[in-house]
PyMOL Python script that loads the backbone (N, CA, C, O; Angstrom):
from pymol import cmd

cmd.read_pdbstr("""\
ATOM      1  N   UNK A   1      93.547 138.063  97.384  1.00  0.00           N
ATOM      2  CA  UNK A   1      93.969 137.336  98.562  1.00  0.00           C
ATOM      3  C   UNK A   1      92.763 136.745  99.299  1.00  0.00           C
ATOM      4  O   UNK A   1      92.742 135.564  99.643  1.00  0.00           O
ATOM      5  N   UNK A   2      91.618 137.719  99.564  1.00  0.00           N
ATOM      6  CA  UNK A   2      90.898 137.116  99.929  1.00  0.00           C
ATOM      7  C   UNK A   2      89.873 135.713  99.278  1.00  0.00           C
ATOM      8  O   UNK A   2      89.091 135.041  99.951  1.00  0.00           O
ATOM      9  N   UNK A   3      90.174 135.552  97.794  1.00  0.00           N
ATOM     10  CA  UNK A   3      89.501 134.754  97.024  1.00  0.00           C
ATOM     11  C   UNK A   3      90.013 133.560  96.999  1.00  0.00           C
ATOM     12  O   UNK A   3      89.474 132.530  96.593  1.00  0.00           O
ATOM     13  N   UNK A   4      91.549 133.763  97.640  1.00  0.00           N
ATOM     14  CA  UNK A   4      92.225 132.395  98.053  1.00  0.00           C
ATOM     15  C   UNK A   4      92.000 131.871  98.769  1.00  0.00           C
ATOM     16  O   UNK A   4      92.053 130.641  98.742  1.00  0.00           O
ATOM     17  N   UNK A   5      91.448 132.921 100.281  1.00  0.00           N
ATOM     18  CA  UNK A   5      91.401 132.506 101.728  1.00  0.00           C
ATOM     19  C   UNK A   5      89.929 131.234 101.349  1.00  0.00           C
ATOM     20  O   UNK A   5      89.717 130.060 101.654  1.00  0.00           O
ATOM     21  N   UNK A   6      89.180 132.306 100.530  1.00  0.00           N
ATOM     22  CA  UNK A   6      87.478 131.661 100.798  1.00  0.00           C
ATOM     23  C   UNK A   6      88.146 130.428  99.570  1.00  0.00           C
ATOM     24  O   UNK A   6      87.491 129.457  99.948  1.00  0.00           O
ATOM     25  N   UNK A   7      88.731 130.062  98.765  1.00  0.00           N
ATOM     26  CA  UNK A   7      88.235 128.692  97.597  1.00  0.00           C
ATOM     27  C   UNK A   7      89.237 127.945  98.789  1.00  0.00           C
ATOM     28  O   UNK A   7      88.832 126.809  99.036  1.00  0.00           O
ATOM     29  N   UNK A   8      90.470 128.345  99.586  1.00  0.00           N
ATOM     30  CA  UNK A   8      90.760 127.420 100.354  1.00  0.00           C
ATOM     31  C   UNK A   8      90.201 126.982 101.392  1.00  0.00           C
ATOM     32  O   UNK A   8      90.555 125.892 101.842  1.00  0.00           O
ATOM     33  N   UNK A   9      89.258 127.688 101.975  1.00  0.00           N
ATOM     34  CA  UNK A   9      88.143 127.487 103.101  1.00  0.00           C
ATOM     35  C   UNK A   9      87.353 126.380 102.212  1.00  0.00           C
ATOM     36  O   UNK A   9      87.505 125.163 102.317  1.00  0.00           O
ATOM     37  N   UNK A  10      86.681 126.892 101.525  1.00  0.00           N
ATOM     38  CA  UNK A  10      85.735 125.501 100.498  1.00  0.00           C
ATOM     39  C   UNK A  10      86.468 124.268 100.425  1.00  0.00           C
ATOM     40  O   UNK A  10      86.017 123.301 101.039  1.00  0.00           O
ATOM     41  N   UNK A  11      87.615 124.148  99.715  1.00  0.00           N
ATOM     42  CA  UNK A  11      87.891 122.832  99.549  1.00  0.00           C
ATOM     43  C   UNK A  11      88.218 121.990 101.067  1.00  0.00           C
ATOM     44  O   UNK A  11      88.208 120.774 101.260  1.00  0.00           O
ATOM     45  N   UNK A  12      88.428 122.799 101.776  1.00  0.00           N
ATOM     46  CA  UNK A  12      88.843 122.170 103.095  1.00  0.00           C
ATOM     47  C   UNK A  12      87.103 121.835 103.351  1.00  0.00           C
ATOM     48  O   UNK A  12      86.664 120.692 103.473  1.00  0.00           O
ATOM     49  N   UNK A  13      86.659 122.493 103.376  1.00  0.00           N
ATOM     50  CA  UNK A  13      84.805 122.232 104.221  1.00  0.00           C
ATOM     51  C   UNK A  13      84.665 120.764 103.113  1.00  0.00           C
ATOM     52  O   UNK A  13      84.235 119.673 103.488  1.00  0.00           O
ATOM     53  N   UNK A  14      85.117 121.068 101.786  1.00  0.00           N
ATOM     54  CA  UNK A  14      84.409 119.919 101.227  1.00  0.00           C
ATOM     55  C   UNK A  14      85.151 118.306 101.428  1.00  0.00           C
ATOM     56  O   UNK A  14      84.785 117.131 101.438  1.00  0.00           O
ATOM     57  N   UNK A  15      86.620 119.225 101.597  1.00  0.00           N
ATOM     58  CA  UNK A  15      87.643 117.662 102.423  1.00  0.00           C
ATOM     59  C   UNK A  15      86.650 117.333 103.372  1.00  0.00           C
ATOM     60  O   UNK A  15      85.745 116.867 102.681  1.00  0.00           O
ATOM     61  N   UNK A  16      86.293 117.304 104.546  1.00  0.00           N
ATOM     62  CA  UNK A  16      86.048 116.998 105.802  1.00  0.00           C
ATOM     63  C   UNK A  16      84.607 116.883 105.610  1.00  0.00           C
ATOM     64  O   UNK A  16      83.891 116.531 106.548  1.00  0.00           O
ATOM     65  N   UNK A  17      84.247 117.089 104.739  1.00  0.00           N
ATOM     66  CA  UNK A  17      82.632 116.516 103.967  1.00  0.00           C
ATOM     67  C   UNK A  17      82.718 115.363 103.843  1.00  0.00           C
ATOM     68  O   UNK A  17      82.215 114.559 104.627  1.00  0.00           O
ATOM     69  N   UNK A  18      83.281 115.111 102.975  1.00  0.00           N
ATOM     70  CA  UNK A  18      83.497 114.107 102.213  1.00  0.00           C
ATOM     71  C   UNK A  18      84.676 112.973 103.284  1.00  0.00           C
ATOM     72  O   UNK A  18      84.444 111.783 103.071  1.00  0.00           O
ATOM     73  N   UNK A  19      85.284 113.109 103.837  1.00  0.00           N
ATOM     74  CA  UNK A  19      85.723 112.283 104.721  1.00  0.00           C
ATOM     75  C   UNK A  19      84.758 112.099 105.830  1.00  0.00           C
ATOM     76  O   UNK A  19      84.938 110.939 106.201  1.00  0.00           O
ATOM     77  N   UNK A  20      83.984 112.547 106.432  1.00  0.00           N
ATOM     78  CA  UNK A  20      82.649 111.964 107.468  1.00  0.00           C
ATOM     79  C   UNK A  20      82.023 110.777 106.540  1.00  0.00           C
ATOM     80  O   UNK A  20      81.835 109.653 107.006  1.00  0.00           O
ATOM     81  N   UNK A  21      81.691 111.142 105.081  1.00  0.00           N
ATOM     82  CA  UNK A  21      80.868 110.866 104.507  1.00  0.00           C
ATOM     83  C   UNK A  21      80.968 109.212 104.535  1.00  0.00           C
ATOM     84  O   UNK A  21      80.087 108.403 104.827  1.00  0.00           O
ATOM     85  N   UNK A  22      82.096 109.024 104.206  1.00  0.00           N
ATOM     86  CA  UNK A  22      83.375 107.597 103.884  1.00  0.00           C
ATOM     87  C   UNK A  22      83.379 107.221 105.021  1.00  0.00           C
ATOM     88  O   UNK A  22      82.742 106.168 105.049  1.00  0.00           O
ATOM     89  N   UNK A  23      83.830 107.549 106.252  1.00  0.00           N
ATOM     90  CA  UNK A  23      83.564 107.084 107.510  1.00  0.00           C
ATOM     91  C   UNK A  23      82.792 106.221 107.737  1.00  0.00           C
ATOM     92  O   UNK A  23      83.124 105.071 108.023  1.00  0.00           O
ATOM     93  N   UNK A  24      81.429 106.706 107.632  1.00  0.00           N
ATOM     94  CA  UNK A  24      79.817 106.251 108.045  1.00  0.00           C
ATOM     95  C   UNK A  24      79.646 105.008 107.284  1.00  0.00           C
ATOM     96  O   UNK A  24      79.114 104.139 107.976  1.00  0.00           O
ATOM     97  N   UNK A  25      79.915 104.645 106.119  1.00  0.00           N
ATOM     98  CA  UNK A  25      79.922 103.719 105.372  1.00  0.00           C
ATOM     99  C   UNK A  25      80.692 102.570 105.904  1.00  0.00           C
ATOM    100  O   UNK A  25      81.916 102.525 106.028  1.00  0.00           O
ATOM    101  N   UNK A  26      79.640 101.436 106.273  1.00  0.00           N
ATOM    102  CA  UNK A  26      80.209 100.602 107.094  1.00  0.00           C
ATOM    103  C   UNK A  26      81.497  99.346 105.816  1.00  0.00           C
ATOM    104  O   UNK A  26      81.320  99.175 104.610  1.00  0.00           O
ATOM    105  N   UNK A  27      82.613  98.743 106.657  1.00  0.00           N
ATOM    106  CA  UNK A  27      83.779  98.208 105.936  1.00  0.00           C
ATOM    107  C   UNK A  27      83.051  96.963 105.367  1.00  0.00           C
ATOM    108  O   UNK A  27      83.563  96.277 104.483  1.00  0.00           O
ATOM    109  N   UNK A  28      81.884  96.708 105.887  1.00  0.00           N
ATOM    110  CA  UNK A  28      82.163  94.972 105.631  1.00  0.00           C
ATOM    111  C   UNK A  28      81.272  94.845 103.984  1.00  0.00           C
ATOM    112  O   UNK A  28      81.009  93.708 103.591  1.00  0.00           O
ATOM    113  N   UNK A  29      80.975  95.715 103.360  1.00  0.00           N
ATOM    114  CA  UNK A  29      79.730  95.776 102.441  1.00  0.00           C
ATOM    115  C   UNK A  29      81.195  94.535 101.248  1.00  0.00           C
ATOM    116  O   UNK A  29      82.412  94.632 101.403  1.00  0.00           O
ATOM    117  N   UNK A  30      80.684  93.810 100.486  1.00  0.00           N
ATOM    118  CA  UNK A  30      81.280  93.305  99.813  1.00  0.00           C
ATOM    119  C   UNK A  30      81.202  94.149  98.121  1.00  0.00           C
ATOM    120  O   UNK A  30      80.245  94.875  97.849  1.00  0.00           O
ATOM    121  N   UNK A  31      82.023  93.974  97.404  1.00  0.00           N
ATOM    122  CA  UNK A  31      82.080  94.474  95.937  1.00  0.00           C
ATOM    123  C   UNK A  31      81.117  93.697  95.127  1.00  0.00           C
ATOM    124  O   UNK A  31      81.105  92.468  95.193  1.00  0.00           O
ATOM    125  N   UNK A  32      80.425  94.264  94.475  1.00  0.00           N
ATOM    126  CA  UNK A  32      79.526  93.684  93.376  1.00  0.00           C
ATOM    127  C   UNK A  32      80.185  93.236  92.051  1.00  0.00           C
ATOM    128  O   UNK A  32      81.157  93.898  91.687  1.00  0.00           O
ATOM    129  N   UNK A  33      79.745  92.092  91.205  1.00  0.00           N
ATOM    130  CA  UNK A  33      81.038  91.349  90.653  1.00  0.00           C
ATOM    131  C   UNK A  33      80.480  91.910  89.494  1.00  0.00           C
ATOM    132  O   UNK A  33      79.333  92.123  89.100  1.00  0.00           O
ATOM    133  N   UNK A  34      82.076  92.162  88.881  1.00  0.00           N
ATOM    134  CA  UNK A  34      81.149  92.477  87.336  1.00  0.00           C
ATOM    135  C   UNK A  34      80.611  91.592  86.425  1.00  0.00           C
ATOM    136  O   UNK A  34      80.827  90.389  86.574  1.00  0.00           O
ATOM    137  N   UNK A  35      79.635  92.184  85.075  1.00  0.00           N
ATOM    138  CA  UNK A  35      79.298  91.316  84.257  1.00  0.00           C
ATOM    139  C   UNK A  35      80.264  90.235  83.794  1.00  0.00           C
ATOM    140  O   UNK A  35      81.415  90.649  83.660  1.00  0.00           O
ATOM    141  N   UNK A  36      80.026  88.652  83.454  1.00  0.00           N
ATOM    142  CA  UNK A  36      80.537  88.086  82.909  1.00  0.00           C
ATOM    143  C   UNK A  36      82.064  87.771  83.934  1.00  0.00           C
ATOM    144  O   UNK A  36      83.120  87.386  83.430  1.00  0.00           O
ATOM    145  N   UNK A  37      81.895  88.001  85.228  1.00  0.00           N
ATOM    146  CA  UNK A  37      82.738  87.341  86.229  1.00  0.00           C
ATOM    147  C   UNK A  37      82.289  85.680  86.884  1.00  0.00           C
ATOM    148  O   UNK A  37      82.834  85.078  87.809  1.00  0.00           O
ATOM    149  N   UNK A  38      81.056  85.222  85.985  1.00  0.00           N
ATOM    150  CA  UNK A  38      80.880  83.983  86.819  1.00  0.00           C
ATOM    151  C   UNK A  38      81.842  83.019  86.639  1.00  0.00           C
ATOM    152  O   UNK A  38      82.069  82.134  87.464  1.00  0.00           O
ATOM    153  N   UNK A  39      82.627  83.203  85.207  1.00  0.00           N
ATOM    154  CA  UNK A  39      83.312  81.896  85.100  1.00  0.00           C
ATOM    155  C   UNK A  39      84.771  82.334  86.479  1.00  0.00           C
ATOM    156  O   UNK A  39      84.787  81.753  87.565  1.00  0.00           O
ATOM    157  N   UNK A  40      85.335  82.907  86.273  1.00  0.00           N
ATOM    158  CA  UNK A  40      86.370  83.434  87.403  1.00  0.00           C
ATOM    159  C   UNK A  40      86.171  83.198  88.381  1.00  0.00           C
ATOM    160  O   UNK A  40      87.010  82.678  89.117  1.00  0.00           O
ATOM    161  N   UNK A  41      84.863  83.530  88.773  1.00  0.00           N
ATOM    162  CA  UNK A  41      84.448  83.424  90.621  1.00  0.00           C
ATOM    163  C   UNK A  41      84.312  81.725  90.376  1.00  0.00           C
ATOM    164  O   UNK A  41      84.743  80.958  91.238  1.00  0.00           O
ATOM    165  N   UNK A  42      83.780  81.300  89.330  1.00  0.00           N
ATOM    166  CA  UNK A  42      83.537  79.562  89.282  1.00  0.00           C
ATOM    167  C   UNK A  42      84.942  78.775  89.635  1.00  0.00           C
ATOM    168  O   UNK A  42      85.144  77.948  90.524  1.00  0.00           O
ATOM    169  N   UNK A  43      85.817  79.286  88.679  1.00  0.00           N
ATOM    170  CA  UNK A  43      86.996  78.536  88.875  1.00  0.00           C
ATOM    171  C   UNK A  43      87.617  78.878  90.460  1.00  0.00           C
ATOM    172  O   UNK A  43      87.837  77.987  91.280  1.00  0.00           O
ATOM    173  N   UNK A  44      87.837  80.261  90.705  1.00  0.00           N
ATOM    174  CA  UNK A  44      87.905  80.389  92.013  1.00  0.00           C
ATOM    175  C   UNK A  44      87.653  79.405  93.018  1.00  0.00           C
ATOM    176  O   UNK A  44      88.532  78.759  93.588  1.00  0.00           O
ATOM    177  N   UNK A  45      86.074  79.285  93.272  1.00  0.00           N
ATOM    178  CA  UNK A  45      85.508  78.860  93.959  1.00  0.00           C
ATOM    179  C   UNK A  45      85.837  76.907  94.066  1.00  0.00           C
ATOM    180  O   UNK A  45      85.627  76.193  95.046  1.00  0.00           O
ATOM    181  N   UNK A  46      86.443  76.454  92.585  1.00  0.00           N
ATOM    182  CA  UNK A  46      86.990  74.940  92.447  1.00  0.00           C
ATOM    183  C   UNK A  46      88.606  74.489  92.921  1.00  0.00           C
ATOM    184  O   UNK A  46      89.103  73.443  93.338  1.00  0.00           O
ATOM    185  N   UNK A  47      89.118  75.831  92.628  1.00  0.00           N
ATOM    186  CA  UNK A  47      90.448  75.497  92.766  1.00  0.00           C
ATOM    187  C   UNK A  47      90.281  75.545  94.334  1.00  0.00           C
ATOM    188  O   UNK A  47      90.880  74.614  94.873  1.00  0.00           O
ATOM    189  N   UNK A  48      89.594  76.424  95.248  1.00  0.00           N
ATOM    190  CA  UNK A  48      89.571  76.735  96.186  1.00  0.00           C
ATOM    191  C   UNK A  48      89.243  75.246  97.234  1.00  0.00           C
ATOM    192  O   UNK A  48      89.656  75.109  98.386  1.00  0.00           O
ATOM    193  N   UNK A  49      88.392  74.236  96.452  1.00  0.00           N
ATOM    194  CA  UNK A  49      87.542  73.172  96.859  1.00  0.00           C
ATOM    195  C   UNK A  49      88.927  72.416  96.317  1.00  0.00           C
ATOM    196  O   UNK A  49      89.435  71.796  97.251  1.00  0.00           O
ATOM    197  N   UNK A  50      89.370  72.341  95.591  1.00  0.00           N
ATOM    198  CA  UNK A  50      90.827  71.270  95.277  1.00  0.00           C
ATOM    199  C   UNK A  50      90.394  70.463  93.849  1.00  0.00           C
ATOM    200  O   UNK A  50      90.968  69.435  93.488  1.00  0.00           O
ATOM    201  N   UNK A  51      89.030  71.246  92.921  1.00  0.00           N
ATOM    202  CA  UNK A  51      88.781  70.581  92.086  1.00  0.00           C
ATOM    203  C   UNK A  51      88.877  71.214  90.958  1.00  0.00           C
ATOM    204  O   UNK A  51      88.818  72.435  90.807  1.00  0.00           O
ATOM    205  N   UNK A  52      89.048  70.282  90.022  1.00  0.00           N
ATOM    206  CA  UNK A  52      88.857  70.959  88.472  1.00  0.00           C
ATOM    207  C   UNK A  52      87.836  71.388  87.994  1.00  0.00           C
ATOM    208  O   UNK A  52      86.834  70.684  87.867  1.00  0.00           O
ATOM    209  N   UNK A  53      87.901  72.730  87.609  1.00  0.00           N
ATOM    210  CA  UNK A  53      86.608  73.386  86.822  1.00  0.00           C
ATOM    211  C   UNK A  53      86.072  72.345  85.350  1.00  0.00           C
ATOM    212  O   UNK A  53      86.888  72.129  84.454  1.00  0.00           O
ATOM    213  N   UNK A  54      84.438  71.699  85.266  1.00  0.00           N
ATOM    214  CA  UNK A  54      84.353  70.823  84.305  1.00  0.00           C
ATOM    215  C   UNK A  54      83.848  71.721  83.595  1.00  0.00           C
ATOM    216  O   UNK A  54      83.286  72.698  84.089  1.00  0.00           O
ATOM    217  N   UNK A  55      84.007  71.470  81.968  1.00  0.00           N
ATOM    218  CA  UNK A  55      84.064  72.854  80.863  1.00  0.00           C
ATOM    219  C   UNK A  55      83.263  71.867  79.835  1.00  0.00           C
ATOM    220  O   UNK A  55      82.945  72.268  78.715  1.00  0.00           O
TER     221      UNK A  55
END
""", "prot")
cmd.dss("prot")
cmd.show_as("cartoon", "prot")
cmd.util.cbc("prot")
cmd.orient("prot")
């Protein structure tokens, strides 16, 4: 019983770890694009302008 009390004490300390942690991390950071996303972000970025991607 008591080995429950303490691994449920841990995971809770490590919940509320780990949620400060995520907090602090400010929202606006943007995603890093993966390899071999230029053509996607390219066309993106044409259709977005009203133009055709030239190939």
């Amino acid at each position: 019983m008591i080995r429950l009390l303490l691994t449920g004490l841990f995971a809770y300390t490590a919940y509320r770890a780990t949620m400060r942690i995520i907090d602090e991390v400010p929202n606006d950071i943007a995603p890093l694009d993966m390899p071999g996303d230029e053509r996607r972000t390219l066309r993106r970025q044409s259709a977005a302008m009203g133009v055709e991607p030239k190939r």
